[in-house]
N, C-alpha and C positions, 0 to 999 in steps of 0.2 A: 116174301120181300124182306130184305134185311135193312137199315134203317143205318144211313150215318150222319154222324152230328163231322161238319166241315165247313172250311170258307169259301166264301162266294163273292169273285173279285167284283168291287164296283171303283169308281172314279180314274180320271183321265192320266195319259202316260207320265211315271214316273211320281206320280203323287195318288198311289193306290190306296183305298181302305176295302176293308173285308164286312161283310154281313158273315155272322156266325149263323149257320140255319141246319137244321135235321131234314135230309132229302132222302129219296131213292138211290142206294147205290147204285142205279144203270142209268140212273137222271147224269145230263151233263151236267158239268161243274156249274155255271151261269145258268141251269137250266131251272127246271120247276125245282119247288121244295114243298113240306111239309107244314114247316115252323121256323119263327124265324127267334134264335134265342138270345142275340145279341149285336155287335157291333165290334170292329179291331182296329184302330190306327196303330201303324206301327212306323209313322213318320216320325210321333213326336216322341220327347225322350226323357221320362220311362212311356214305354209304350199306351196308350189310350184303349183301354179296354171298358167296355159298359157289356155285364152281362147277366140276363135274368138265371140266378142261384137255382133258382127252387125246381124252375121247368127242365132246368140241366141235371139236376141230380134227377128228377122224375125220366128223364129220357135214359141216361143210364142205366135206373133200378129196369129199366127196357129189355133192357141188350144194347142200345144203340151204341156203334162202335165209332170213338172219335179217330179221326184220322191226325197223324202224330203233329203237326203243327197243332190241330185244334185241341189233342191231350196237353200241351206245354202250354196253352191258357188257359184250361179247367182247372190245372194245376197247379196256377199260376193264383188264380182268383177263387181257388178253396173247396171249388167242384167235386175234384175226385175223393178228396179229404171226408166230405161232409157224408158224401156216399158211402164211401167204408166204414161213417161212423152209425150210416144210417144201417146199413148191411147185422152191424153190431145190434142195431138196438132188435129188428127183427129177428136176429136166432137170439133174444134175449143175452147177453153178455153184456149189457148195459143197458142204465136207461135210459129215458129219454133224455131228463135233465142233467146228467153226466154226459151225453152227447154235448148239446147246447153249449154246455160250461166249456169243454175242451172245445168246440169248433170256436167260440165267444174269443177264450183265449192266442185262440191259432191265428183268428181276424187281427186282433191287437199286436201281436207280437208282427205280423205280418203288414201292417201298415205302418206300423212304428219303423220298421226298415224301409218302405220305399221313402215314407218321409225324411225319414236319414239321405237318402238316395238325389230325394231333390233338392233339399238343403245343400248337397256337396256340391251338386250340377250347377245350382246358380251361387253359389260362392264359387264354381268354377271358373262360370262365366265371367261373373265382375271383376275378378283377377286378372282374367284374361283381356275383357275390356280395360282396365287401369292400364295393365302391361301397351296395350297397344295406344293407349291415350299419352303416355310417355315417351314413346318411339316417337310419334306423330310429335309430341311439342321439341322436343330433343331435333325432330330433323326441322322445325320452322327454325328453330334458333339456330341452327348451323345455317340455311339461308340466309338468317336475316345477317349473319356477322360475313357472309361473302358480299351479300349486296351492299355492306355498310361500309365493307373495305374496300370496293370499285368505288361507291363514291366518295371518298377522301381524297382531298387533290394534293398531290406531292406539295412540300415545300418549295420554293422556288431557292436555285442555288445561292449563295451569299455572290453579289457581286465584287469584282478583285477592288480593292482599295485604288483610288486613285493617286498617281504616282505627285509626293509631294512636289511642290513649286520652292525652288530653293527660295529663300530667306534673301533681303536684300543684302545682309552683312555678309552670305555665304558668295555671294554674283563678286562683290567685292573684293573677297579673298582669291578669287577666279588669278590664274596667272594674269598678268600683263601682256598685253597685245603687245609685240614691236615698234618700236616707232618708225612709220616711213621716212625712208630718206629723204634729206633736207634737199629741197628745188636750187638748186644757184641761183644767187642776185644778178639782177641786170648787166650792171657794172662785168663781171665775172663774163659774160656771157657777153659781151662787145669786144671785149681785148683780143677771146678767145676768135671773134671772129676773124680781127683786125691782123692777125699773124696769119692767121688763113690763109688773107687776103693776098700779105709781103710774100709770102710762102709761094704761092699762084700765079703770080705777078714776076719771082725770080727764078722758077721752073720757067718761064716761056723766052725770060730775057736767052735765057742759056739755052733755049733750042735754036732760036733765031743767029745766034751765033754759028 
């Protein structure tokens, strides 16, 4: 029986996390296993790894062969490092506490970067949040000066000046009306009838003739 250290999908669609576990290689994937050596989220970011060190290097000094996702997190988290340092210490090329010190140092140098890692992620983010906190007030204020400009009511036009009333001295200055002609006196107007009359009177004499 050969022996692999691999993941073992568990949770609901699209929001997967992994059981790290040493099984049967002719076990299905989801199937039995052996040992279970850890845990994988790979939603969140840097990814969430929890994994027992010591039983993964003991399964290794094995044989057991990880399968290439499950090598890029032993590798990740100091596994294979600590193996090869541990491989050293048994054909004697070092010892133990020369082991220790360098795997101690590989830890720190190696945390000291993801934590570089997440310090960038969330000064990413809060950038990113500001940047969009400025958009968002940037377009209320662009609303708020359309809705401020509908409601402004035009000025109303200047009404035309009303047209002056001339000045009594102006009506004065006005030409002069004509004066109507003078009516004839009475007197004036009996003579004129009285010829008429003579006039009418020696037209008929002179028909009768």
């Amino acid at each position: 029986m050969s022996a692999k250290i691999r993941l073992q999908r568990h949770g609901r669609k699209k929001r997967a996390f992994f059981h790290i576990v040493v099984a049967d290689s002719r076990a299905p994937r989801d199937g039995r296993f052996i040992e279970k050596l850890g845990t994988y989220n790979p939603i969140s970011n840097p990814a969430t790894i929890d994994l027992n060190l010591d039983k993964a290097v003991s399964w290794l000094s094995k044989g057991a062969q990880p399968t290439d996702t499950a090598r890029a997190i032993l590798s990740y988290k100091g596994a294979l490092y600590k193996h090869h340092l541990q491989v050293g210490v048994t054909k004697g090329a070092i010892s133990q506490e020369e082991a220790d010190q360098r795997f101690d140092a590989w830890m720190q140098d190696k945390e000291g970067r993801i934590q570089a890692k997440r310090e960038r992620l969330a000064g990413n983010k809060s950038e990113s949040l500001a940047g969009k906190m400025k958009q968002e007030a940037a377009k209320r204020d662009a609303i708020a000066a359309r809705v401020a400009a509908k409601l402004v009511v035009p000025a109303e036009e200047e009404a035309p000046a009303a047209e002056e009333v001339p000045a009594a001295e102006e009506v004065s200055a006005v030409e002069e009306v004509p004066a109507a002609e003078e009516v004839p006196a009475a007197e004036e107007v009996a003579a004129d009838n009285a010829e008429t009359a003579a006039e009418t009177e020696g037209n008929g004499e002179a028909t009768a003739e």
